[in-house]
C-alpha positions as CSV (number, residue, x, y, z in Angstrom):
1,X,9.5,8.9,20.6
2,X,10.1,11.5,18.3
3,X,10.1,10.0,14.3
4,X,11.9,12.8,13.3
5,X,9.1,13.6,10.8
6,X,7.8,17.4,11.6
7,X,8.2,19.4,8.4
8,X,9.2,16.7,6.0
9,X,7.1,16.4,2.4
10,X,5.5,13.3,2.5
11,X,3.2,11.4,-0.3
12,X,1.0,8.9,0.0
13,X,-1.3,7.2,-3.3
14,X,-4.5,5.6,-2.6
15,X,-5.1,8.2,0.7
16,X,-8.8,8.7,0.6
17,X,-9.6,5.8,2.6
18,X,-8.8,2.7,4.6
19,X,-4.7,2.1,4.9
20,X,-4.0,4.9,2.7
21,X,-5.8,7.2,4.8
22,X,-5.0,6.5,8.3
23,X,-1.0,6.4,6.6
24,X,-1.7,10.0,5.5
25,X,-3.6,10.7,9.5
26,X,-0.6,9.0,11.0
27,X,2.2,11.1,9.0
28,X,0.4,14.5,9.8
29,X,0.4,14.1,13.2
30,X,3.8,13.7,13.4
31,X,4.1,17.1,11.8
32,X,4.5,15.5,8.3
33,X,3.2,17.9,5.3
34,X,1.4,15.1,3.7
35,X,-0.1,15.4,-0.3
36,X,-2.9,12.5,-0.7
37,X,-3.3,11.3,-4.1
38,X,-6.6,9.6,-4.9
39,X,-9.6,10.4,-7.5
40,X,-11.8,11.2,-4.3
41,X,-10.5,13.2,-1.9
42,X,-13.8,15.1,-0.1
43,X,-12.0,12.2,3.2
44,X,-8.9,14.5,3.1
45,X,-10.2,17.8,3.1
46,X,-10.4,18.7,6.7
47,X,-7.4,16.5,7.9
48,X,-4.4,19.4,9.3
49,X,-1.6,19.0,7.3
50,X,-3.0,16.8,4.7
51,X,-3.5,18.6,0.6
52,X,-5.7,16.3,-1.3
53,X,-4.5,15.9,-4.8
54,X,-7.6,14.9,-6.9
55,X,-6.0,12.3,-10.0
56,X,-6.3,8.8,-11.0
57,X,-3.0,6.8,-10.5
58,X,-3.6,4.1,-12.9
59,X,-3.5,7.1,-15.6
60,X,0.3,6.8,-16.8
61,X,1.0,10.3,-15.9
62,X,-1.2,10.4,-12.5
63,X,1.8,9.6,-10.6
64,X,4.2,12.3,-11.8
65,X,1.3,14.7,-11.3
66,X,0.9,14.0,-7.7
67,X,5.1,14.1,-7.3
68,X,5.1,17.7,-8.9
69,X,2.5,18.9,-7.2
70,X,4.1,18.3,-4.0
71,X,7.3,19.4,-6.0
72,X,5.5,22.8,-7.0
73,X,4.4,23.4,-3.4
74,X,6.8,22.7,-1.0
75,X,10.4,22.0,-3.4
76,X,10.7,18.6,-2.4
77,X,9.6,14.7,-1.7
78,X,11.0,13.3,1.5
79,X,9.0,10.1,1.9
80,X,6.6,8.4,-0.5
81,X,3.9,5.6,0.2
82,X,2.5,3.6,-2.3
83,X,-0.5,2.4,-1.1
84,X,-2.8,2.2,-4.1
85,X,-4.4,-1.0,-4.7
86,X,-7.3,-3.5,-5.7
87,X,-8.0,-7.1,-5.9
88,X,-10.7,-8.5,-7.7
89,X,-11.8,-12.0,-6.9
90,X,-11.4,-14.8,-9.6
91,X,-13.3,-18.0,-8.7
92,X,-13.7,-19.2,-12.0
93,X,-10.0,-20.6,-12.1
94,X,-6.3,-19.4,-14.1
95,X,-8.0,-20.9,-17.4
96,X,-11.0,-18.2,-17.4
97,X,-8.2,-15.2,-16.9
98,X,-7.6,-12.7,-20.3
99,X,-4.5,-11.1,-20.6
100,X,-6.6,-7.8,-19.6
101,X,-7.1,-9.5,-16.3
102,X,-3.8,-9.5,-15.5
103,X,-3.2,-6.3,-17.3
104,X,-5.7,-4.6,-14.6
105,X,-3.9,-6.0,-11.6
106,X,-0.4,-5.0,-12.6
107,X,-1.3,-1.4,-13.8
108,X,-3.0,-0.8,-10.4
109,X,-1.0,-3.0,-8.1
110,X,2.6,-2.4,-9.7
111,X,3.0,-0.1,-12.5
112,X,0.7,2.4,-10.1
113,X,4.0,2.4,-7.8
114,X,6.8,1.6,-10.8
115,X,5.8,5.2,-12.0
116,X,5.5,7.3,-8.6
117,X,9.2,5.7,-7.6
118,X,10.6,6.7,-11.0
119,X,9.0,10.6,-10.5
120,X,10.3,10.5,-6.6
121,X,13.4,9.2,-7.3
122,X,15.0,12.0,-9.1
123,X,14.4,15.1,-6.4
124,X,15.6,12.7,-4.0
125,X,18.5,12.0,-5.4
126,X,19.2,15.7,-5.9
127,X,18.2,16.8,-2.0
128,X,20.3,13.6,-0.9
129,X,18.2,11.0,0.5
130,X,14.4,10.1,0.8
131,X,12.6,7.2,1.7
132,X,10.0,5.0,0.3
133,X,7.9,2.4,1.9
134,X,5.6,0.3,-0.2
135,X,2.6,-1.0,0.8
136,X,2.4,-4.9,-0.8
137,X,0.6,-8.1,0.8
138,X,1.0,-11.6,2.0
139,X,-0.5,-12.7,-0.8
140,X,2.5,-11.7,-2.7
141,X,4.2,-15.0,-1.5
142,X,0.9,-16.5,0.3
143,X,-1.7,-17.8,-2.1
144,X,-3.9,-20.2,-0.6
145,X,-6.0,-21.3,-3.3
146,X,-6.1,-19.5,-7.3
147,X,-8.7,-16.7,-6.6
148,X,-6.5,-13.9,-6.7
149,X,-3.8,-15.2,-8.6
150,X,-3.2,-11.8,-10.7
151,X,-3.4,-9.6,-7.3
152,X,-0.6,-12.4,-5.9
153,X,1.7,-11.8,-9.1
154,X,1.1,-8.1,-9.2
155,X,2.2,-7.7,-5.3
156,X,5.0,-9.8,-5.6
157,X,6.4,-8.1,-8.5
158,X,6.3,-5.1,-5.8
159,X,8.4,-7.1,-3.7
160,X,10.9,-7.5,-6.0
161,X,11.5,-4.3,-7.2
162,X,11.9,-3.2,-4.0
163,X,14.2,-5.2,-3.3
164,X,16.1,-4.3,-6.5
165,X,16.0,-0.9,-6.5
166,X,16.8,-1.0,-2.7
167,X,20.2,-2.0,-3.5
168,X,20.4,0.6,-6.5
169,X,19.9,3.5,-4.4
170,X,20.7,2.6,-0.9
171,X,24.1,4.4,-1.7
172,X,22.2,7.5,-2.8
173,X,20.6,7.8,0.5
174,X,17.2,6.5,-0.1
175,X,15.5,3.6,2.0
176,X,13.2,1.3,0.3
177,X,11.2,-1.2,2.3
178,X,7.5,-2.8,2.2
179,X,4.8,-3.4,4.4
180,X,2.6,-6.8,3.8
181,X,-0.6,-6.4,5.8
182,X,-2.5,-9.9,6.2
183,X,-6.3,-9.0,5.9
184,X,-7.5,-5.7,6.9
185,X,-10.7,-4.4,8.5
186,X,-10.9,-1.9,5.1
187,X,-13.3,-2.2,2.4
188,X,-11.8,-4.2,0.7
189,X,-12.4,-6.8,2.8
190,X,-15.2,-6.1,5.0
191,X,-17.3,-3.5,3.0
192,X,-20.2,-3.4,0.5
193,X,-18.8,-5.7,-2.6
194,X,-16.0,-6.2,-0.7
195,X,-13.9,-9.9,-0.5
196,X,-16.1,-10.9,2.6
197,X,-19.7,-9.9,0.6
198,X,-18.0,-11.4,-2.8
199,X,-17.9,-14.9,-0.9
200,X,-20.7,-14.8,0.6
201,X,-23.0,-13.9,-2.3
202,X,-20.7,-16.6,-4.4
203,X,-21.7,-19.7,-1.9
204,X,-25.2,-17.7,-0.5
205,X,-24.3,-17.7,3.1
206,X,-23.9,-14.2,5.0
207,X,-20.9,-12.0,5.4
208,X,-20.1,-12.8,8.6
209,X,-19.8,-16.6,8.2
210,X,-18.2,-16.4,4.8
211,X,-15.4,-14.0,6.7
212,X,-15.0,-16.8,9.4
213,X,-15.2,-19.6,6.6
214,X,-11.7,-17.6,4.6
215,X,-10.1,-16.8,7.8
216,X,-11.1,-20.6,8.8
217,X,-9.5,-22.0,5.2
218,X,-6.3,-20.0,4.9
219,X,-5.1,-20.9,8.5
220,X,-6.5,-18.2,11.0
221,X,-5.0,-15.7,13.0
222,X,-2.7,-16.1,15.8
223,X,-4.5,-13.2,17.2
224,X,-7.6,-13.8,16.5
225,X,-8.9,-11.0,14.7
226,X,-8.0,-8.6,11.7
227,X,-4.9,-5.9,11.8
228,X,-6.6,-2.5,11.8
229,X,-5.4,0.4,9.2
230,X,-4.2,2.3,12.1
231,X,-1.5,-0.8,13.1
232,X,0.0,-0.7,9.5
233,X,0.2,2.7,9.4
234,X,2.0,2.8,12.3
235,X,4.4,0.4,11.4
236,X,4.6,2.5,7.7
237,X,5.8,5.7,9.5
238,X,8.0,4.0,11.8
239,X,9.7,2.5,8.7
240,X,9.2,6.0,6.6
241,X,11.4,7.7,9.4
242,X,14.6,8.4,10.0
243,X,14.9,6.3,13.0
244,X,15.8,3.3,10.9
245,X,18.1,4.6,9.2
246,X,19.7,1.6,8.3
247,X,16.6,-0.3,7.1
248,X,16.5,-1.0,4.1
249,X,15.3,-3.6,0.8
250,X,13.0,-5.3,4.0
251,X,9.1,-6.7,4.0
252,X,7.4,-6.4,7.1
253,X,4.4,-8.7,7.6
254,X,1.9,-7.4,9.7
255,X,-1.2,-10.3,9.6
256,X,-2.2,-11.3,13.1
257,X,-0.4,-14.9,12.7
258,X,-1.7,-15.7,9.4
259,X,1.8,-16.9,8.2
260,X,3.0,-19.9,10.3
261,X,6.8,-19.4,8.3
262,X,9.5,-17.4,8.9
């Protein structure tokens, strides 16, 4: 199926690795010109199509930097992806969490996006139409116990603003949705210092088992095993494209099962 992608100016934030960087694989190969913001970008160098834009996002002006630079290049932005994001784990309970703690979430879970829509959304308005897909989490309306309780608030506030500013600008021509992966076989999760080796060293078991314990205490997967980057990046371009058209102010959960609701 043709996504009706080749040639448009695409950005994506956070695209040096995991979801970010299979988003900003996925968009290339449908002929997208893709400009990867992250503060390492040796991953995106010798990716076809792909222009690694070296900044970091939490800075208050990284995110208009990495618009104009696409602006400066190629004149306009037709899709943007916000996929820039962290979570730190916080065992020791709401009581033990500063101000700053919650201050470091929101800057790189929310205002991180907040400031890259307000730079996107002026161009376009002015070429007509654009569309922007943020990337959010279950945990944005799925919290399973308090550990990351600042990461949850953060996300959901993502949630919200999208769908806010959804109904804003829907009229303007541009499409504002999000994509809520369940956990992900990134870093984050699975890698050095990640959530799976934060557990484990927390309770001294292994990786491994500590992964199964989490997956085991939040409800498992109907699956039966992790989403992969590649899945939500698939479902990030479908949604980034102009074949839904009419899709707009909408969170897709992509999580194996993990939420038993609708």
């Amino acid at each position: 199926m043709d996504l009706w992608l080749e040639g448009k100016v695409a950005v994506v934030t956070g695209a040096s690795k995991g979801i970010g960087l299979a988003i900003a694989q996925a968009l290339a190969a449908e002929g997208a010109i893709v400009f990867g913001g992250a503060r390492d970008i040796h991953t995106l160098e010798a990716i076809d199509g792909v222009t690694g834009v070296a900044l970091d996002l939490v800075d208050p002006d990284g995110p208009g930097r990495l618009i104009q630079t696409a602006l400066d290049a190629r004149g306009r932005v037709d899709v943007l992806v916000n996929n820039v994001g962290a979570v730190r784990l916080r065992f020791d309970g709401f009581l033990s969490l500063t101000d700053s703690d919650f201050d470091w979430a929101l800057q790189i879970n929310f205002f991180a996006a907040l400031r890259t829509i307000r730079a996107a959304l002026g161009p376009m308005i002015a070429q007509g139409g654009g569309s922007i897909v943020n990337v959010a989490s279950v945990n944005a309306f799925f919290q399973p116990d308090g550990a990351t309780v600042d990461y949850g608030a953060a996300k959901a506030a993502g949630v919200n603003l999208t769908k806010s500013l959804s109904q804003e600008f829907g009229p303007k021509g541009i499409r504002i949705n999000d994509v809520s992966p369940g956990p992900v076989t990134t870093d984050l999760w699975i890698g050095e210092d990640g959530v799976a080796d934060t557990v484990a060293k927390a309770m001294g078991i292994d990786a491994d088992t500590a992964r199964e314990n989490i997956i085991a205490g939040i409800g498992g997967f109907a699956t039966g095993r992790f989403t992969s980057p590649e899945e939500v990046a698939a479902l990030v371009v479908m949604l980034a494209s102009g074949r839904l058209g009419n899709v707009t102010g909408s969170n897709f959960v992509i999580d194996g099962g993990l939420i038993k609701t609708t």
